[in-house]
C-alpha positions in Angstrom: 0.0 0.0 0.0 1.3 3.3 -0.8 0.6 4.3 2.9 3.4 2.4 3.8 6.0 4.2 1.8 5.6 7.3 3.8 8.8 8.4 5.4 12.5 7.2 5.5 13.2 9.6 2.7 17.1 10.4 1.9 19.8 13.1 3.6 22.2 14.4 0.9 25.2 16.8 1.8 24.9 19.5 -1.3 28.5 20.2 -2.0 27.1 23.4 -3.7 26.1 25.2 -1.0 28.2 24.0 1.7 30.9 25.5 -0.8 29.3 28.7 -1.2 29.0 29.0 2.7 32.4 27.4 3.7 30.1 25.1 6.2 28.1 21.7 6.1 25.0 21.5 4.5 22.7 19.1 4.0 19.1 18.6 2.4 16.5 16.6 3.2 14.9 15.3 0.7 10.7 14.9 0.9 9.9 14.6 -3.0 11.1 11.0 -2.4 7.3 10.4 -0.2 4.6 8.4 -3.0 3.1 12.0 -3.0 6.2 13.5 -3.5 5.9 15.8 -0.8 6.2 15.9 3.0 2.8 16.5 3.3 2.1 12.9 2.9 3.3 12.9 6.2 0.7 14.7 7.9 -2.4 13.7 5.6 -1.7 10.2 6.7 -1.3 11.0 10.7 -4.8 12.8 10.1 -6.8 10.3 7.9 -5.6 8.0 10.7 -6.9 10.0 13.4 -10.3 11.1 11.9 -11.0 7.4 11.3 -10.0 6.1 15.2 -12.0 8.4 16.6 -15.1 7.4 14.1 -15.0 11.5 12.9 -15.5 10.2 9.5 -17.7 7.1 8.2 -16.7 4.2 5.4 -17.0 5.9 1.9 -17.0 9.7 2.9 -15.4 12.7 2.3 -12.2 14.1 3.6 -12.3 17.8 2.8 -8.9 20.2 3.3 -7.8 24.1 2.6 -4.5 23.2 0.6 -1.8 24.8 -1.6 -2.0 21.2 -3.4 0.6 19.0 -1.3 -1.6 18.2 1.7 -4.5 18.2 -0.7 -2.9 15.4 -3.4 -1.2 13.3 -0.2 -5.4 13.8 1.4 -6.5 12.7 -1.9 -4.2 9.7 -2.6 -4.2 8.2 0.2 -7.8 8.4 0.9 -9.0 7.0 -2.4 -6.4 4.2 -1.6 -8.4 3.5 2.0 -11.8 4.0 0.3 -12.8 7.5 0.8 -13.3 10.8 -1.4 -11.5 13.9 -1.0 -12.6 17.6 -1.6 -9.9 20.1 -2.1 -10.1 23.8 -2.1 -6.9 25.5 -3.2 -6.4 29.4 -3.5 -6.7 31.1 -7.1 -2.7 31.3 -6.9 -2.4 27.6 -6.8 -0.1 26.2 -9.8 -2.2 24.2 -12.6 0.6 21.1 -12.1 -0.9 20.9 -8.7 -4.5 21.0 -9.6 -4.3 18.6 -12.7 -2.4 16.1 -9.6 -5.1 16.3 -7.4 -7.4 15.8 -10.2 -5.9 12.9 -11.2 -6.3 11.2 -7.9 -10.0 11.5 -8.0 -10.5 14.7 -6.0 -13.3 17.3 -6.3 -10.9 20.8 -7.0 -12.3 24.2 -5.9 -10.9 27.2 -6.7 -10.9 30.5 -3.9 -9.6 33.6 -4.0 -7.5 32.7 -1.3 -6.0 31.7 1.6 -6.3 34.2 4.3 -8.0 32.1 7.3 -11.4 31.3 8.9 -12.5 34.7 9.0 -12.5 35.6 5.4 -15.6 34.0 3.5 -13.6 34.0 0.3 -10.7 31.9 1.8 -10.3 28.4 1.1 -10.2 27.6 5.0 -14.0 29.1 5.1 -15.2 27.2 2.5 -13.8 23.8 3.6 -15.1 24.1 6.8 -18.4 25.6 5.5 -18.4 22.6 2.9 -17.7 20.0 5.9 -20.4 21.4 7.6 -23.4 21.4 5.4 -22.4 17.7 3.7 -22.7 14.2 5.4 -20.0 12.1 5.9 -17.8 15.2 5.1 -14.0 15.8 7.6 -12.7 19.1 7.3 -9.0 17.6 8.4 -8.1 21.1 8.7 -4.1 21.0 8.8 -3.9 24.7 9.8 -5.5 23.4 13.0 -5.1 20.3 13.9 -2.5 18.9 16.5 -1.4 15.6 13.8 0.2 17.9 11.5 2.3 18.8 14.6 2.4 15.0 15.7 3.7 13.7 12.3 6.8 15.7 12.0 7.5 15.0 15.8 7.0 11.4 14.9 8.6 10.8 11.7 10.4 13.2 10.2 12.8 14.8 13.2 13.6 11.0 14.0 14.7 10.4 10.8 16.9 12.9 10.4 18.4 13.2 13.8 19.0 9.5 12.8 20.6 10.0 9.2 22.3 12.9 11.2 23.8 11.0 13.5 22.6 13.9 16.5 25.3 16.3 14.5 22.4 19.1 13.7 23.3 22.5 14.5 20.5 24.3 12.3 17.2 23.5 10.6 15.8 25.7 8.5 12.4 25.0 6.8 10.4 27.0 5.1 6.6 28.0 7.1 2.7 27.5 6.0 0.9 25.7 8.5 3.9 25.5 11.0 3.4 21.9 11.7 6.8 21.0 9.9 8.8 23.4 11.8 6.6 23.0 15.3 6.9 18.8 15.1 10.9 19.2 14.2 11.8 21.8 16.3 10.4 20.2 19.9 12.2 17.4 18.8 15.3 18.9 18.3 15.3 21.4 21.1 14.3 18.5 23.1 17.8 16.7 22.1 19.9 20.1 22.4 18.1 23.4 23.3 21.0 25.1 21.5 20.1 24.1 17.3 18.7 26.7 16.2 15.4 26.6 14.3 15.0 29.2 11.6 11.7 29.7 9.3 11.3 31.3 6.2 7.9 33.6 4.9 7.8 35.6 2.3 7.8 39.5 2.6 4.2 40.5 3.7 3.5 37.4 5.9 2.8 38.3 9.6 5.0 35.3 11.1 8.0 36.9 11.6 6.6 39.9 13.6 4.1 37.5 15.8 7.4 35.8 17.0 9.0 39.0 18.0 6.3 40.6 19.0 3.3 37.8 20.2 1.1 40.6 18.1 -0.4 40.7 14.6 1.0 43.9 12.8 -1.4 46.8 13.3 -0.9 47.1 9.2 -0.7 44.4 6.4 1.0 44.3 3.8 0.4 42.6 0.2 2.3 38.7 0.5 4.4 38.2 -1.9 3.1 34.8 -4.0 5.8 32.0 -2.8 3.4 29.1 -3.3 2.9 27.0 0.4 4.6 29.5 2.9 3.6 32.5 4.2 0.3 33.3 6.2 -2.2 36.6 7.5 -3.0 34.7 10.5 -1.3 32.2 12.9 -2.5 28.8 12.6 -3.0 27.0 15.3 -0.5 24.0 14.0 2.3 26.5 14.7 4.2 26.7 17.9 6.3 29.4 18.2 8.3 28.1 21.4 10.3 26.0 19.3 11.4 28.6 16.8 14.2 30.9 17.4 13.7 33.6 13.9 11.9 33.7 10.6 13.4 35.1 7.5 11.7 36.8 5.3 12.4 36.8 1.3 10.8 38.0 -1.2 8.8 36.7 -4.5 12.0 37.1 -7.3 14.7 36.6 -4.7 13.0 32.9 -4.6 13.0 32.6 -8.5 16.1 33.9 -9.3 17.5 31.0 -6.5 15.2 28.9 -8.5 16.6 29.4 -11.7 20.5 29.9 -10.3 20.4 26.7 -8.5 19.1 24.5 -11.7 21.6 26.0 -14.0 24.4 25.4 -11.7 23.3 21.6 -10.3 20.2 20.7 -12.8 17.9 20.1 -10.2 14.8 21.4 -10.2 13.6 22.8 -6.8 10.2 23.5 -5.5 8.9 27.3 -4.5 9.3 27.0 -0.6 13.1 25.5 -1.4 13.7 28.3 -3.8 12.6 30.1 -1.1 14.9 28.7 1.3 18.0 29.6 -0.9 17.4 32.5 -1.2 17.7 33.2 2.0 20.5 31.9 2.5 21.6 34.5 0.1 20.5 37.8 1.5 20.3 36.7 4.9 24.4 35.6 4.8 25.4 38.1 7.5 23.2 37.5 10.0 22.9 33.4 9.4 26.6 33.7 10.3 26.9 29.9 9.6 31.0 28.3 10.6 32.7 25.6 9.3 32.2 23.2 11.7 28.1 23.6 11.3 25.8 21.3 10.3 23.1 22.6 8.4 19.6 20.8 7.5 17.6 22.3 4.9 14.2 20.5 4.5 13.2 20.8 0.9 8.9 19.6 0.9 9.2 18.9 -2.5 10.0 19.2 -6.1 10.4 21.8 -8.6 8.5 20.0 -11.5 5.3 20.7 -9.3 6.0 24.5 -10.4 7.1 24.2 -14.0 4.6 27.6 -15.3 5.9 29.5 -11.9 9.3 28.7 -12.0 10.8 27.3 -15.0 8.7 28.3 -17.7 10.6 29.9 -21.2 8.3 33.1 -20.4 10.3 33.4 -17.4 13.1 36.1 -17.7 16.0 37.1 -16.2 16.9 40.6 -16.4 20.0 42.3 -15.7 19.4 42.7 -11.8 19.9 38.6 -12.1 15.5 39.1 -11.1 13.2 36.4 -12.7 10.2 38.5 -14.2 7.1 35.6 -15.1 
């Protein structure tokens, strides 16, 4: 079953980057989950949980706010187990990801976006509205729910603590729900307070300032489009304790480390990973990594998810090295 494939994906040292930073890096690798994704992860500790607990019935319908990973690993593996799966992405949502979850059987709808609970036209409202007003429906509802947390804490710290061999001085990851970040960094603070556990939003999210501040900003700003990070509200599945900063970067910093990284290595990254180095570019000075780090970069999956956002001919470097799409 495809279930049990989840998990026990590979640790590579990227000699690029370590190079480029004069310290140990390392990336882990979640493509290499069925879904290809390390949202798999979670969607299975939640399917699991709804259907213990008898939230959910034989043949009905698990229904989640997605950017397409959770959505696809809710769809697949749920279809696999004998249940249906509705999906409501945000407008911004690439058409790779929708054509996926459409091949798995799942009922697509498209919002305008992604903005929480409280916004009618957010895909969070209308999943939990949809739950509500259907029988046999389970809003999963990642943003919320504790096994997003659980399944990281679980799986995905222990396995690369393991692969690691307890010689992990940073994590960095990049943050949407927070359940990644949250489930990985108790577990590693719980091993050694002292790794530090960095997140990355694009520019406009509110992340950043909530964990400075334990406030939303009294203005917002515009998020920049990085497809699966970034948020206008904290999500319950995100526990700040266990996060020491958040970066922020911005829309064509994250495509021009797209595009710089598959010319130089030919691998294809996804958005949050693009994300991710590009941070590691602007953010050099105060990321002040040595050589005798070791650096874990979780990358949540894979760049041919984003082909038309990333790595399509109409995008176009200009002479700032900027991807314009």
């Amino acid at each position: 079953m495809t279930r049990n494939f989840i998990g026990n994906t590979p640790i590579r040292r990227c000699d690029y980057l370590s190079s480029i930073y004069n310290t140990n890096i390392f990336i882990k690798e979640e493509f290499h989950n069925p879904g290809m994704s390390s949202k798999d992860r979670p969607a299975l500790f939640m399917i699991e949980d709804a259907i213990r607990k008898g939230k959910i019935k034989p043949g009905g319908t698990f229904v989640e706010a997605s950017s397409g990973n959770t959505g696809y690993g809710l769809a697949m593996i749920a279809k696999e187990m004998g249940y249906a799966a509705k999906i409501f992405v945000s407008k911004s949502c690439s058409l790779e990801k929708i054509e996926m979850l459409k091949s798995v059987g799942a009922k697509v709808e498209i919002c305008d976006n992604s903005n929480g609970l409280h916004d009618f036209y957010s895909t969070q409202f209308k999943a939990q509205s949809y739950a509500a007003n259907n029988l046999n429906s389970y809003f999963t509802n990642q943003y919320y729910n504790s096994s997003n947390i659980k399944a990281h804490y679980r799986t995905t710290a222990p396995e690369i603590w393991e692969q690691m061999k307890g010689k992990v001085t940073h994590f960095i990851a990049g943050i949407g729900t927070g359940g990644t970040i949250s489930g990985v960094g108790r577990f590693f603070k719980e091993k050694n307070r002292n790794i530090k556990i960095w997140g990355v939003e694009p520019v406009g999210s509110v992340l950043s300032h909530f964990l400075s501040h334990r406030t939303l900003p009294e203005e917002y700003i515009t998020i920049e489009p990085i497809e699966g990070i970034g948020r206008t509200f904290i999500p319950g599945a995100l526990d700040i304790n266990y996060v020491d900063k958040i970066f922020q970067i911005g829309l064509l910093d994250s495509k021009s480390a797209a595009q710089e990284y598959k010319n130089i290595t030919g691998f294809l990254v996804g958005f949050s990973s693009a994300a991710i180095i590009g941070t590691l570019k602007k953010h050099i000075n105060d990321l002040a990594f040595r050589p005798t780090d070791y650096v874990v970069l979780l990358f949540p999956d894979h760049g041919s998810r984003y082909l038309s956002k990333l790595y399509s001919k109409n995008c176009i470097a200009n002479e700032k090295s900027k991807i314009i799409c």
